[in-house]
ZATORPA-262986 format. One record per atom (N, C-alpha, C): residue number from 1; residue in one letter; atom name; y, x, z. Coordinates in steps of 0.05 Angstrom, whole numbers, plus 5000, padded with zeros to 4 digits. Layout:
<atoms>
+-------+------+------+------+------+------+
: numar : lomi : fido :    Y :    X :    Z :
+-------+------+------+------+------+------+
:   NUM :    A :   CA :    Y :    X :    Z :
...
+-------+------+------+------+------+------+
</atoms>
This chain:
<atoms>
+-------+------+------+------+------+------+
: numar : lomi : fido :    Y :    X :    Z :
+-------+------+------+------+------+------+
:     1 :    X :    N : 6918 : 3632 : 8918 :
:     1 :    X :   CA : 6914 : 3611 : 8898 :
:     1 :    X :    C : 6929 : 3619 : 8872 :
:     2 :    X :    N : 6917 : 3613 : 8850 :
:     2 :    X :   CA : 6930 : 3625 : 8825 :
:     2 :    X :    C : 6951 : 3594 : 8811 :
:     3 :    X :    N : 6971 : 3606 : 8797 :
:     3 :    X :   CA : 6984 : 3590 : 8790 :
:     3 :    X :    C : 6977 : 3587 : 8760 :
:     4 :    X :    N : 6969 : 3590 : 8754 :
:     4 :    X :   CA : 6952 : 3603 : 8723 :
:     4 :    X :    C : 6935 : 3564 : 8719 :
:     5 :    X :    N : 6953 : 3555 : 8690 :
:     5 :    X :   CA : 6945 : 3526 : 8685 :
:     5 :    X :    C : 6918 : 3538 : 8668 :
:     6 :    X :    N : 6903 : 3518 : 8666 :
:     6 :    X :   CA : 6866 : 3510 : 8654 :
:     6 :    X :    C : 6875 : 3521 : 8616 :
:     7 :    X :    N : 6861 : 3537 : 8603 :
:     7 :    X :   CA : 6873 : 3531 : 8574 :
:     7 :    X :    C : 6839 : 3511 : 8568 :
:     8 :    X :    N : 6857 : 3498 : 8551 :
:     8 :    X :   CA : 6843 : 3476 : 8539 :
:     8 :    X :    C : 6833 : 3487 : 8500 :
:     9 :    X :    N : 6815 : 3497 : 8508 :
:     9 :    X :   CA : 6807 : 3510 : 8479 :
:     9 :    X :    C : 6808 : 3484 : 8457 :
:    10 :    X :    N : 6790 : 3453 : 8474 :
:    10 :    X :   CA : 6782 : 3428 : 8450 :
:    10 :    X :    C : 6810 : 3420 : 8445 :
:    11 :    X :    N : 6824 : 3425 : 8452 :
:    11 :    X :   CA : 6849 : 3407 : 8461 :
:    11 :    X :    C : 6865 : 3396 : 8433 :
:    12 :    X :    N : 6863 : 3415 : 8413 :
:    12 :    X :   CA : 6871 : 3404 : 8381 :
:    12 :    X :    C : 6851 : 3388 : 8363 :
:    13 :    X :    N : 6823 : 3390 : 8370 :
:    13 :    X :   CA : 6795 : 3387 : 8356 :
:    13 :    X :    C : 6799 : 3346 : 8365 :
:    14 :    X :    N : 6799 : 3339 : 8332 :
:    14 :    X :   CA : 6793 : 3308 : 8338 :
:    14 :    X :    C : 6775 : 3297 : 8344 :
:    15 :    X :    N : 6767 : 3278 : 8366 :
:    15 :    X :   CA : 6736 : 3262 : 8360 :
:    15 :    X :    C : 6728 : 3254 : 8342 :
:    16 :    X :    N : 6695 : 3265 : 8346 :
:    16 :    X :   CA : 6688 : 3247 : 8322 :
:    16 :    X :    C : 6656 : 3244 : 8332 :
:    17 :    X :    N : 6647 : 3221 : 8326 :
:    17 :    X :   CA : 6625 : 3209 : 8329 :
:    17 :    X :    C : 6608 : 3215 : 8308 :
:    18 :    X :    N : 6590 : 3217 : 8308 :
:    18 :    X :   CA : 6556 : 3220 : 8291 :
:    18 :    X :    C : 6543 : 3199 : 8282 :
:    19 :    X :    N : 6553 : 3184 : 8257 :
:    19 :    X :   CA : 6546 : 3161 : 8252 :
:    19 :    X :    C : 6505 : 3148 : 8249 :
:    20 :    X :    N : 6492 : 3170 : 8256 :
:    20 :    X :   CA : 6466 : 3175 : 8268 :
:    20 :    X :    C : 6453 : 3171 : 8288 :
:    21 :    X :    N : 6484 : 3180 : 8309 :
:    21 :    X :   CA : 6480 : 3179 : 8337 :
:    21 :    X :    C : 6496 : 3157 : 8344 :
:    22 :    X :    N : 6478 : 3127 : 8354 :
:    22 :    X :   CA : 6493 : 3099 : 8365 :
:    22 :    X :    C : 6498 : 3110 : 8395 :
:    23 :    X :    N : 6517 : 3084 : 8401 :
:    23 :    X :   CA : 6520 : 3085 : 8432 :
:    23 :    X :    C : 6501 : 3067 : 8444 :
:    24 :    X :    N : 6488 : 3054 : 8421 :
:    24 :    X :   CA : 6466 : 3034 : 8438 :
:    24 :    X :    C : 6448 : 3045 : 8448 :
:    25 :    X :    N : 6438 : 3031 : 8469 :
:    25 :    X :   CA : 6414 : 3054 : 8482 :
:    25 :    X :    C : 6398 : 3037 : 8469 :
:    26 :    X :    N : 6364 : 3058 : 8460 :
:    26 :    X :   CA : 6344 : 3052 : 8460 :
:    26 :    X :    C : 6314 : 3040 : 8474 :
:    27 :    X :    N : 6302 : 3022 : 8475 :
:    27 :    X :   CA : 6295 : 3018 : 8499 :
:    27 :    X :    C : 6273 : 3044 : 8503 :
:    28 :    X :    N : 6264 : 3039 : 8531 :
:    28 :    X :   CA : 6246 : 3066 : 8534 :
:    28 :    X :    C : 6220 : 3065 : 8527 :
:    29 :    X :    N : 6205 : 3079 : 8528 :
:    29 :    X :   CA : 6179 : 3083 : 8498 :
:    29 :    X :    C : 6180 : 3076 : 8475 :
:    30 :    X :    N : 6205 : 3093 : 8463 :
:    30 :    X :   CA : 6214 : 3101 : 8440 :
:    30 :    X :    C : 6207 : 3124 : 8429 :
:    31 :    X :    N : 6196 : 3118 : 8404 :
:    31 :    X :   CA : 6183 : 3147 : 8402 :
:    31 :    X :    C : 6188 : 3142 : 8360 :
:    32 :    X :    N : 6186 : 3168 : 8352 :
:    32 :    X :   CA : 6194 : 3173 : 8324 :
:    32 :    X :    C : 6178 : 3171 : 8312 :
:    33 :    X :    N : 6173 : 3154 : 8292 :
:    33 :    X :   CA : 6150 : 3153 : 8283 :
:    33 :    X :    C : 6145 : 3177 : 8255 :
:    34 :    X :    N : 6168 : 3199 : 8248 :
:    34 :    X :   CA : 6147 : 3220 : 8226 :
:    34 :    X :    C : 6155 : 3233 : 8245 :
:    35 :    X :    N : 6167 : 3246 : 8273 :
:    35 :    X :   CA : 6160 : 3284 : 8283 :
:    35 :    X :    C : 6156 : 3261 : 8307 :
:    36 :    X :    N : 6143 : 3241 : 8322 :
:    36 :    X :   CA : 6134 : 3246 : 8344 :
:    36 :    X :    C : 6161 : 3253 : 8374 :
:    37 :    X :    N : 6187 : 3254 : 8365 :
:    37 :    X :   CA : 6197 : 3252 : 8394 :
:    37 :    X :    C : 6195 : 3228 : 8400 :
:    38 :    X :    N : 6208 : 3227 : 8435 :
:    38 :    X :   CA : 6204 : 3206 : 8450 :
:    38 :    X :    C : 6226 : 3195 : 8464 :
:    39 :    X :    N : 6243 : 3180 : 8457 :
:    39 :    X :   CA : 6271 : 3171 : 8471 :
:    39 :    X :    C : 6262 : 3162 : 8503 :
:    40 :    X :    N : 6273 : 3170 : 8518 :
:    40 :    X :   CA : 6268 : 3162 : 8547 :
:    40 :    X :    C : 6298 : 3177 : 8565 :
:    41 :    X :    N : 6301 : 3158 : 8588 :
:    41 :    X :   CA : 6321 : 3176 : 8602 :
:    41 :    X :    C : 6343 : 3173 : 8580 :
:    42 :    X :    N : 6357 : 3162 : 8564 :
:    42 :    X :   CA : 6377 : 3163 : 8548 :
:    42 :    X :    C : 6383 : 3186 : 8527 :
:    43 :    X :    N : 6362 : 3197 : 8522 :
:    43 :    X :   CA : 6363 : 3225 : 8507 :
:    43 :    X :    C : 6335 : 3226 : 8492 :
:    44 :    X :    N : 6334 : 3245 : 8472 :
:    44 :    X :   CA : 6309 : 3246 : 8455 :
:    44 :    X :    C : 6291 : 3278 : 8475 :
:    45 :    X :    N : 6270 : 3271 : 8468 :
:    45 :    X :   CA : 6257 : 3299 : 8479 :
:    45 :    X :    C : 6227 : 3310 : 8456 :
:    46 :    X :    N : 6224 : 3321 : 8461 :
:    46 :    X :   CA : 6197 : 3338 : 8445 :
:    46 :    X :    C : 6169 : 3320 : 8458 :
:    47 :    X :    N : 6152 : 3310 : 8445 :
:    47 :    X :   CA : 6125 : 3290 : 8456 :
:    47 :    X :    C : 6122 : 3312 : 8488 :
:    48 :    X :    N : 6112 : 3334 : 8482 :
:    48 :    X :   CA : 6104 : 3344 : 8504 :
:    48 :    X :    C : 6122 : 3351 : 8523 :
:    49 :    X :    N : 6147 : 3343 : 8531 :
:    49 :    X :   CA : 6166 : 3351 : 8548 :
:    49 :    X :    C : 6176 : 3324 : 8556 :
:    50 :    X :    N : 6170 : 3296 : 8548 :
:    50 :    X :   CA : 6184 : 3279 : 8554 :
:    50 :    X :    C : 6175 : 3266 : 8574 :
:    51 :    X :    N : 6190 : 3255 : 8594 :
:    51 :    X :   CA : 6169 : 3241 : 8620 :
:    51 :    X :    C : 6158 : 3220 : 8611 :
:    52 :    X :    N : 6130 : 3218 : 8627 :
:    52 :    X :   CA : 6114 : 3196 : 8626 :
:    52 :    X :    C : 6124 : 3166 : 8613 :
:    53 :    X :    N : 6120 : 3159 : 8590 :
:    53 :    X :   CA : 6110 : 3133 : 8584 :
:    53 :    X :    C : 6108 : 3107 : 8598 :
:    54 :    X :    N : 6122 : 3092 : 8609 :
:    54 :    X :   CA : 6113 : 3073 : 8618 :
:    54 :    X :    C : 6090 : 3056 : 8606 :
:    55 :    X :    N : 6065 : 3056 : 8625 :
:    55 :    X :   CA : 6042 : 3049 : 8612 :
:    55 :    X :    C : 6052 : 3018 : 8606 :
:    56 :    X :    N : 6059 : 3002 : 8631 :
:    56 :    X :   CA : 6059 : 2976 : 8610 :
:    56 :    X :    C : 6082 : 2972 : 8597 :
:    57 :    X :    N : 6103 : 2981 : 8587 :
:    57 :    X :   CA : 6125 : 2978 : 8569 :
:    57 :    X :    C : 6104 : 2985 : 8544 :
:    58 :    X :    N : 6117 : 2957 : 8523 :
:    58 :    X :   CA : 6112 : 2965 : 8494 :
:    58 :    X :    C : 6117 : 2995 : 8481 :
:    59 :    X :    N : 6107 : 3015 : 8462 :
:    59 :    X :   CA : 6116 : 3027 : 8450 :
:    59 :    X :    C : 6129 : 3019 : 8427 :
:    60 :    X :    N : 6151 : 3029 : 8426 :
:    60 :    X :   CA : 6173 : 3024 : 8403 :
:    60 :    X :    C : 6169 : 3036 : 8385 :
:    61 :    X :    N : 6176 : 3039 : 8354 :
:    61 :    X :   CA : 6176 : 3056 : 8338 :
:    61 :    X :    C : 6200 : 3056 : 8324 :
:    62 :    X :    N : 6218 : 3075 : 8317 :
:    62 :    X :   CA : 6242 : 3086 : 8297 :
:    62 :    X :    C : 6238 : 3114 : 8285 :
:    63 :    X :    N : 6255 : 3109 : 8276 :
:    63 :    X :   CA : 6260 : 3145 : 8265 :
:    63 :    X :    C : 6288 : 3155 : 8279 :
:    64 :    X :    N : 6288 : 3176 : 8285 :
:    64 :    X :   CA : 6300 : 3190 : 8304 :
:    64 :    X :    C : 6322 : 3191 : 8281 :
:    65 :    X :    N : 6342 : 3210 : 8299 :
:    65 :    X :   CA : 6368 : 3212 : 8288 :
:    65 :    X :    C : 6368 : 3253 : 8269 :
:    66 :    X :    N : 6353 : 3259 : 8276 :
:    66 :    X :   CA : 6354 : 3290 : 8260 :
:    66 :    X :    C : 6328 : 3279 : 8236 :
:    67 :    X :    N : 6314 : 3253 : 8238 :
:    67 :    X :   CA : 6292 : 3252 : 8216 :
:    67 :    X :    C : 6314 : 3245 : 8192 :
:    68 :    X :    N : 6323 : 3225 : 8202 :
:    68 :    X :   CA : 6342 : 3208 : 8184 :
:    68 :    X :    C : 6359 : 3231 : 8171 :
:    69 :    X :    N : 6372 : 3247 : 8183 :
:    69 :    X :   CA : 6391 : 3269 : 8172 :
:    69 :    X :    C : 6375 : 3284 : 8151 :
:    70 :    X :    N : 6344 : 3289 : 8164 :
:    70 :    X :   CA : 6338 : 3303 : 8134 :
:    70 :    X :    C : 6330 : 3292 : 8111 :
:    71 :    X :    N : 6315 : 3260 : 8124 :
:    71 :    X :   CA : 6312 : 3240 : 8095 :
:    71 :    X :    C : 6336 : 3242 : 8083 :
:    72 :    X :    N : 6369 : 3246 : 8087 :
:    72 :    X :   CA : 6386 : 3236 : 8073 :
:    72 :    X :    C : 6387 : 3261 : 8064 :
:    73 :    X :    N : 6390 : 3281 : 8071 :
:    73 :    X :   CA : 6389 : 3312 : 8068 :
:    73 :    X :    C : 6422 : 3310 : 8071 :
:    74 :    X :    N : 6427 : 3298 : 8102 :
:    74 :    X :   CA : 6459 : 3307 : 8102 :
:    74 :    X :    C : 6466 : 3323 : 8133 :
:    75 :    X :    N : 6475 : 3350 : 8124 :
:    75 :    X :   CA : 6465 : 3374 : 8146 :
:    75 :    X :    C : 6503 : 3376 : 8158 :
:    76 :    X :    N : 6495 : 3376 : 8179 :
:    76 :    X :   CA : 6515 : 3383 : 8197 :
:    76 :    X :    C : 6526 : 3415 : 8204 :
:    77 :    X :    N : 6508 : 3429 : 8189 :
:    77 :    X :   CA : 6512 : 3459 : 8186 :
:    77 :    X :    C : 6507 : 3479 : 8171 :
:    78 :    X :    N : 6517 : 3485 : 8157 :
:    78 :    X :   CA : 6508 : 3500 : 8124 :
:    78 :    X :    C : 6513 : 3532 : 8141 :
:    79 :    X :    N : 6487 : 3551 : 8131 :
:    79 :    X :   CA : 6487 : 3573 : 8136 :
:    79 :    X :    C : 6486 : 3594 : 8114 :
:    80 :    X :    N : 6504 : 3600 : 8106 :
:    80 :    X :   CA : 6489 : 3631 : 8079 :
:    80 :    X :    C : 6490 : 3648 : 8083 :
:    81 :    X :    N : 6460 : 3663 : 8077 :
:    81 :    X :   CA : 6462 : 3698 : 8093 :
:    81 :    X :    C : 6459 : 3707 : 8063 :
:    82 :    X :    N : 6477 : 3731 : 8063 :
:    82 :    X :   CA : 6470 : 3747 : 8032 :
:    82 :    X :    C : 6478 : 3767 : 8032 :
:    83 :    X :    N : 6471 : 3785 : 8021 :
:    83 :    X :   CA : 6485 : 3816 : 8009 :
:    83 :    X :    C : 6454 : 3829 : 8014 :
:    84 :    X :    N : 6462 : 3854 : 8000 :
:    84 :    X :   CA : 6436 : 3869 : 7999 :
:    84 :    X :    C : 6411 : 3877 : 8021 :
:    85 :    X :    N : 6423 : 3863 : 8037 :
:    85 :    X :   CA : 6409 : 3867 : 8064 :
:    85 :    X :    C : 6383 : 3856 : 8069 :
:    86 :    X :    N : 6386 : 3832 : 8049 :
:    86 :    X :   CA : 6371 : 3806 : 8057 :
:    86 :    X :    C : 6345 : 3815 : 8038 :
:    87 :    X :    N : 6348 : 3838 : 8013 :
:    87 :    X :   CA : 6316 : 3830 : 7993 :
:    87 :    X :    C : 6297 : 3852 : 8015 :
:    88 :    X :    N : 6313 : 3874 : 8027 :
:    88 :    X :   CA : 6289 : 3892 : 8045 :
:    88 :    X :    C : 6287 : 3889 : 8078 :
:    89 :    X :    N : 6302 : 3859 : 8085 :
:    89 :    X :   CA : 6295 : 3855 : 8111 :
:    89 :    X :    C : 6286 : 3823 : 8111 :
:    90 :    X :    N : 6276 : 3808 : 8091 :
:    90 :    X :   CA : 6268 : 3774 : 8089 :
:    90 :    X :    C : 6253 : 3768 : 8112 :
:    91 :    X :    N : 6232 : 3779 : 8106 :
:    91 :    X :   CA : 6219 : 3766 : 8126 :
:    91 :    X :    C : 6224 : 3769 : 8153 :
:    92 :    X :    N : 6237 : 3788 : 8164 :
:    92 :    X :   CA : 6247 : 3801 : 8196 :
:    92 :    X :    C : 6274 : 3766 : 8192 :
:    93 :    X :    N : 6286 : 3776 : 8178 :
:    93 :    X :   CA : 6309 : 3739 : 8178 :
:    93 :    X :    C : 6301 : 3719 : 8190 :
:    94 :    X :    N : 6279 : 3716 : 8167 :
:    94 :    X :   CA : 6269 : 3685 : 8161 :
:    94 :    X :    C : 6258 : 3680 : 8190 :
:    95 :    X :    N : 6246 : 3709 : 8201 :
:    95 :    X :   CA : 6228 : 3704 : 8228 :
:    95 :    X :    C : 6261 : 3690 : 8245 :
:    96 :    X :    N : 6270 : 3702 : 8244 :
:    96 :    X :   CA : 6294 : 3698 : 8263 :
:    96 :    X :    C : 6304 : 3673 : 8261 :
:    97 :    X :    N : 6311 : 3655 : 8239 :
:    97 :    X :   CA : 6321 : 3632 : 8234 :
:    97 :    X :    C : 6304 : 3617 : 8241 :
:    98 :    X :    N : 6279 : 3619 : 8239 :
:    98 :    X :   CA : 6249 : 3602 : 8247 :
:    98 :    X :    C : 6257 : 3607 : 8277 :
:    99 :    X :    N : 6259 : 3627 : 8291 :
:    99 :    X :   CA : 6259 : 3625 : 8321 :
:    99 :    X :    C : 6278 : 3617 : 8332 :
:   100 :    X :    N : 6304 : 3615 : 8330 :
:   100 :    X :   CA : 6322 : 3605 : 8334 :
:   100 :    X :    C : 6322 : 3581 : 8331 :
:   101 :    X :    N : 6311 : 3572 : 8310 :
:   101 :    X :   CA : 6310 : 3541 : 8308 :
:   101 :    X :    C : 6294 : 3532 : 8323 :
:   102 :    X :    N : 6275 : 3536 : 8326 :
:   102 :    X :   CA : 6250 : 3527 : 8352 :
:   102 :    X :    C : 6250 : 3531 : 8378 :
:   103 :    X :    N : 6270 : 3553 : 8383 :
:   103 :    X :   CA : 6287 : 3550 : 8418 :
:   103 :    X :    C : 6306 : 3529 : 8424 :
:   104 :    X :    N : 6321 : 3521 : 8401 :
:   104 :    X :   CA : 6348 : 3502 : 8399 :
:   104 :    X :    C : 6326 : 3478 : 8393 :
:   105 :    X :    N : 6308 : 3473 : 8385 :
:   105 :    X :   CA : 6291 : 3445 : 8382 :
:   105 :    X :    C : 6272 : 3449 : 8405 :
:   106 :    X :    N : 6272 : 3465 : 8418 :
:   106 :    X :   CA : 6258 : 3460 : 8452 :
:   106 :    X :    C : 6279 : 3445 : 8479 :
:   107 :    X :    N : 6295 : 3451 : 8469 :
:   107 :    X :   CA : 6319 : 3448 : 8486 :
:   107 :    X :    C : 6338 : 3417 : 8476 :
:   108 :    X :    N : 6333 : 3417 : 8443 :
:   108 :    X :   CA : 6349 : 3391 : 8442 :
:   108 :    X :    C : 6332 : 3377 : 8418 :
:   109 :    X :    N : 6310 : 3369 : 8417 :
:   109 :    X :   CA : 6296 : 3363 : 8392 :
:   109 :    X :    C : 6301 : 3358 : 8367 :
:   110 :    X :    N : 6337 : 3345 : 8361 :
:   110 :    X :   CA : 6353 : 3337 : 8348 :
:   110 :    X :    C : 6361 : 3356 : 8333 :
:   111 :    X :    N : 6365 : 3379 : 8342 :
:   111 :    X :   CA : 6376 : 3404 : 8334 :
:   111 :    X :    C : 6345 : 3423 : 8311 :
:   112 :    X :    N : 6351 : 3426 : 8282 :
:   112 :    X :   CA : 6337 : 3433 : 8271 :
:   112 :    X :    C : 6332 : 3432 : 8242 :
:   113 :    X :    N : 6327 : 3449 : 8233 :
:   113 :    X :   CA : 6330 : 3456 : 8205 :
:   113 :    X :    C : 6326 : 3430 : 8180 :
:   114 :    X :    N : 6340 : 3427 : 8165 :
:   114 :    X :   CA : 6336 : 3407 : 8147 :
:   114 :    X :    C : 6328 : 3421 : 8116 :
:   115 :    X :    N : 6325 : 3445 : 8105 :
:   115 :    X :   CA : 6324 : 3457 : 8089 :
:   115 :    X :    C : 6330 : 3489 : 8096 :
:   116 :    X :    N : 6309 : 3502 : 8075 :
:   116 :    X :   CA : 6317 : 3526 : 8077 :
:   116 :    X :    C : 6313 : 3545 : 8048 :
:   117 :    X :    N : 6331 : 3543 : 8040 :
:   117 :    X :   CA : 6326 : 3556 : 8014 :
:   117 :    X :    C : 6333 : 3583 : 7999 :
:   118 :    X :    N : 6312 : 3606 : 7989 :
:   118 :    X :   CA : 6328 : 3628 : 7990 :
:   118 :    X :    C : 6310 : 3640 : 7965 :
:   119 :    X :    N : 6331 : 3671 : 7967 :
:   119 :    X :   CA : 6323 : 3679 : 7939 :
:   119 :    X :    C : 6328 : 3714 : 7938 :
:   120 :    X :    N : 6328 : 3733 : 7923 :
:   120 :    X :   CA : 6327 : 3757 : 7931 :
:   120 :    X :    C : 6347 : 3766 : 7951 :
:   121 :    X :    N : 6377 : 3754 : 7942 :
:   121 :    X :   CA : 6397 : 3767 : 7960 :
:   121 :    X :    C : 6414 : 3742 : 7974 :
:   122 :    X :    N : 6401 : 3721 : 7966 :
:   122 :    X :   CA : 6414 : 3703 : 7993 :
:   122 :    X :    C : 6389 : 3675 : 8002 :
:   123 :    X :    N : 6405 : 3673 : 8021 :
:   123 :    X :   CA : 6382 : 3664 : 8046 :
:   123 :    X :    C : 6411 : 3624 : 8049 :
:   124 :    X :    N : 6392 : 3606 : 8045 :
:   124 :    X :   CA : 6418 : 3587 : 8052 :
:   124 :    X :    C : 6405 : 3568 : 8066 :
:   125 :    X :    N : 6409 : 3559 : 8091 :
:   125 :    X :   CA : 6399 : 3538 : 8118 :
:   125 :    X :    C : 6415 : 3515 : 8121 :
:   126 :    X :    N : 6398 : 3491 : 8114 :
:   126 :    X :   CA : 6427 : 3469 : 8125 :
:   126 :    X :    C : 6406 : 3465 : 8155 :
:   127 :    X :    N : 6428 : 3450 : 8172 :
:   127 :    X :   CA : 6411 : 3440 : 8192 :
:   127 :    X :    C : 6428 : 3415 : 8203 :
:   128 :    X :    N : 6412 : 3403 : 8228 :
:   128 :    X :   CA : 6421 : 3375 : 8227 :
:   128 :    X :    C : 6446 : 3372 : 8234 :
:   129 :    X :    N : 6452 : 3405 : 8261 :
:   129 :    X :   CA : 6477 : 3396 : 8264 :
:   129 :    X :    C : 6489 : 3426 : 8266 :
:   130 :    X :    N : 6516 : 3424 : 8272 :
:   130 :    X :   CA : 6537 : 3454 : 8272 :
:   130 :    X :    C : 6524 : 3469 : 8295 :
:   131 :    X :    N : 6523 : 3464 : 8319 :
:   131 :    X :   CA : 6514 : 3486 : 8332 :
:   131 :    X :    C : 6495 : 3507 : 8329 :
:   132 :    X :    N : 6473 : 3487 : 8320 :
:   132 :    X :   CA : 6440 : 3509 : 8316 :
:   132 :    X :    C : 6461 : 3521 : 8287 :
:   133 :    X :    N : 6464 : 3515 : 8268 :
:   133 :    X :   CA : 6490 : 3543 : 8246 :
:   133 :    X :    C : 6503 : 3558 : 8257 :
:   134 :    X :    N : 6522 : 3556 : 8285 :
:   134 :    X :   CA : 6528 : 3569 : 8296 :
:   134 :    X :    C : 6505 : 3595 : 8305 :
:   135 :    X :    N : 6491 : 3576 : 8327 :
:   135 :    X :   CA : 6465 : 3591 : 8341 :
:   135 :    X :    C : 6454 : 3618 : 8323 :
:   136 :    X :    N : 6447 : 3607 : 8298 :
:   136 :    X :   CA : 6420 : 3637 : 8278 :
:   136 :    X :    C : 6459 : 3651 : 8275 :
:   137 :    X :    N : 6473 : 3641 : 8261 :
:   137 :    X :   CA : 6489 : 3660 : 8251 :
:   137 :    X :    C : 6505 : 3685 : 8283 :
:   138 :    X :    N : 6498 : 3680 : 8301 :
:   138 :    X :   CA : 6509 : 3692 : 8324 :
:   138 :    X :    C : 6483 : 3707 : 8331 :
:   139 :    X :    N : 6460 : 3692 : 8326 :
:   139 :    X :   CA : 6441 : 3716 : 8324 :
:   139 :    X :    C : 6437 : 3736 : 8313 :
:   140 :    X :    N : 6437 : 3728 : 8284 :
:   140 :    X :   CA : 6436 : 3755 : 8260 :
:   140 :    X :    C : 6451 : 3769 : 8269 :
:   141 :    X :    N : 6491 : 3762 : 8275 :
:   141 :    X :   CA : 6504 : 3780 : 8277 :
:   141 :    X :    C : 6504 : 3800 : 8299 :
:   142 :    X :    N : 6482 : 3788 : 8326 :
:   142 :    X :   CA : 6481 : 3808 : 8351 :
:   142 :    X :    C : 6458 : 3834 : 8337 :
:   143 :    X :    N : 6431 : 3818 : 8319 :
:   143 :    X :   CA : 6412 : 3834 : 8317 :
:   143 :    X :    C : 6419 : 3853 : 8290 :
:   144 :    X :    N : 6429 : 3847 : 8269 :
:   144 :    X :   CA : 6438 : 3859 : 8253 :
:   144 :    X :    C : 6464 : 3868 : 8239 :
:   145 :    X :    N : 6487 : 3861 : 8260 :
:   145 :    X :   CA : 6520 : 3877 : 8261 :
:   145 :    X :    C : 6522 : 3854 : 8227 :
:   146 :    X :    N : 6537 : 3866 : 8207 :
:   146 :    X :   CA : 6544 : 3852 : 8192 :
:   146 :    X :    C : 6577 : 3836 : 8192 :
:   147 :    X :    N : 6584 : 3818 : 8170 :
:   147 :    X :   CA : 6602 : 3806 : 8176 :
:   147 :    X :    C : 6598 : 3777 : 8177 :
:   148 :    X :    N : 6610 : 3766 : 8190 :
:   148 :    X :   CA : 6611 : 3738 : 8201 :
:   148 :    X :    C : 6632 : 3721 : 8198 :
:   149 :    X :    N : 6633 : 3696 : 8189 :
:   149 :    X :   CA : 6658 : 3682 : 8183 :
:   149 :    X :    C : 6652 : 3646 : 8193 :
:   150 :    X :    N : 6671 : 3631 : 8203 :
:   150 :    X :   CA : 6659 : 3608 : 8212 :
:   150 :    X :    C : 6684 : 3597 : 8202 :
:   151 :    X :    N : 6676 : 3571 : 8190 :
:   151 :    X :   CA : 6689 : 3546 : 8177 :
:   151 :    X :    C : 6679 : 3530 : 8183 :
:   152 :    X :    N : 6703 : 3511 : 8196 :
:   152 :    X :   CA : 6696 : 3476 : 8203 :
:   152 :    X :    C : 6719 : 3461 : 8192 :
:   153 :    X :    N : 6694 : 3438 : 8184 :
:   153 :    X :   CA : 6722 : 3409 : 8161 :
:   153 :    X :    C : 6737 : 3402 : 8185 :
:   154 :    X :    N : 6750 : 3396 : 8175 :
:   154 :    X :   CA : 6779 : 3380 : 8188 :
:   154 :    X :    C : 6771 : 3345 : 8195 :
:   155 :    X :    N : 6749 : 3348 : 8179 :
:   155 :    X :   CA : 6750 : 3313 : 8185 :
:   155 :    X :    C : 6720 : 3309 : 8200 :
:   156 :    X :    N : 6702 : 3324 : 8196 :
:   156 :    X :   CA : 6668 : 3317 : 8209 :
:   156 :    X :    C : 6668 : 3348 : 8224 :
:   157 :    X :    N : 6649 : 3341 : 8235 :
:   157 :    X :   CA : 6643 : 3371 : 8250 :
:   157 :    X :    C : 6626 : 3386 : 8229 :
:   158 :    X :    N : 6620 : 3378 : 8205 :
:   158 :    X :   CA : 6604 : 3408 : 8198 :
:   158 :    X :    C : 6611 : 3438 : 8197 :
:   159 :    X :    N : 6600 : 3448 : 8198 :
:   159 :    X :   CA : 6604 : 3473 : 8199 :
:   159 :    X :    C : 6592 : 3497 : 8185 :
:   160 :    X :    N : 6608 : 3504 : 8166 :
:   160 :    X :   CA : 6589 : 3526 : 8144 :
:   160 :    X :    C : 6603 : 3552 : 8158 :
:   161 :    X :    N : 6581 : 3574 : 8164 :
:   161 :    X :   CA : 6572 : 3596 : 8177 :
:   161 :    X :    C : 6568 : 3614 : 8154 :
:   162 :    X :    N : 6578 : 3634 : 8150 :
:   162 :    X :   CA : 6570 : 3657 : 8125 :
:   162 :    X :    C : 6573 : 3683 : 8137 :
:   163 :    X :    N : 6544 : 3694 : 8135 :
:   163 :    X :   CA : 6532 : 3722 : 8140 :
:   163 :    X :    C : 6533 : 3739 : 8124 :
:   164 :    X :    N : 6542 : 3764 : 8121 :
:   164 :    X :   CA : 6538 : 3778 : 8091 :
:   164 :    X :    C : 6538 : 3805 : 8113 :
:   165 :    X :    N : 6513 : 3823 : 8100 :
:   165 :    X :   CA : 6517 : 3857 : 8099 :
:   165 :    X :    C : 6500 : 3865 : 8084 :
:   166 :    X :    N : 6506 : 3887 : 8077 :
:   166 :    X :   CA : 6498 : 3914 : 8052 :
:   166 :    X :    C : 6492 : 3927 : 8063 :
:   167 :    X :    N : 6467 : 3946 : 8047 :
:   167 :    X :   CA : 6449 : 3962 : 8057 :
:   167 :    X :    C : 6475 : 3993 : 8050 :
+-------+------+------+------+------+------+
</atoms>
């Protein structure tokens, strides 16, 4: 048996709640009325992944909690990719940030791009929340080496992610 105590990596990191995300539950056949998820089971899912509908329960209508983030355009994860790398590899990126985003919105529907805006030598992604910024920027850096830097506020979880390499 090891005598070796647990290290607690969260253990300094303050709570903080997602003023987006209530603790009220929604009732079930809840569904989004501009992308179509479907609250059920206490969690949001993708139309085509969510279990069956209760046929006689009313359908509900709201707007989800990642719609709302982008009506307000307030991103839980700022991404900037730049340096010379970016004007003779764009489109191989953009493919990547597009895919990344649509594996992390298969898996959590919530999770997903709110803007993407770019220009010869930089590339800049907000998204709804810090992980999927995490997620592309841990991609680029496996598929294209580069340097990588991660910053998080002290007071919300966002999290700005900055990619930079030169040709």
């Amino acid at each position: 048996m090891s005598d070796k105590t647990p290290i607690h990596i969260r253990r300094n990191v303050e709570s903080y709640t997602d003023p987006y995300i209530t603790d009220e539950c929604l009732p079930e056949n809840t569904e989004c009325k501009r992308c179509g998820s479907v609250y059920a089971a206490g969690r949001w899912y993708l139309k085509d992944q969510a279990p069956e509908m209760k046929s006689e329960a009313p359908v509900h209508q709201t707007i989800c909690p990642a719609c709302r983030k982008q009506q307000d355009k307030l991103p839980g994860g700022v991404l900037t990719l730049s340096g010379t790398f970016i004007a003779r590899h764009k489109d191989e990126i953009l493919n990547l940030v597009r895919n990344q985003s649509s594996k992390a919105q298969n898996v959590n529907p919530l999770e997903r791009i709110i803007d993407l805006e770019s220009s010869d030598d930089e590339i800049t992604v907000t998204t709804t929340n810090e992980k999927l910024a995490q997620r592309i920027g841990r991609a680029l850096h496996r598929a294209y080496d580069g340097e990588i830097e991660y910053q998080f506020g002290e007071d919300t979880k966002l999290a700005r992610v900055n990619w930079r390499r030169e040709l």
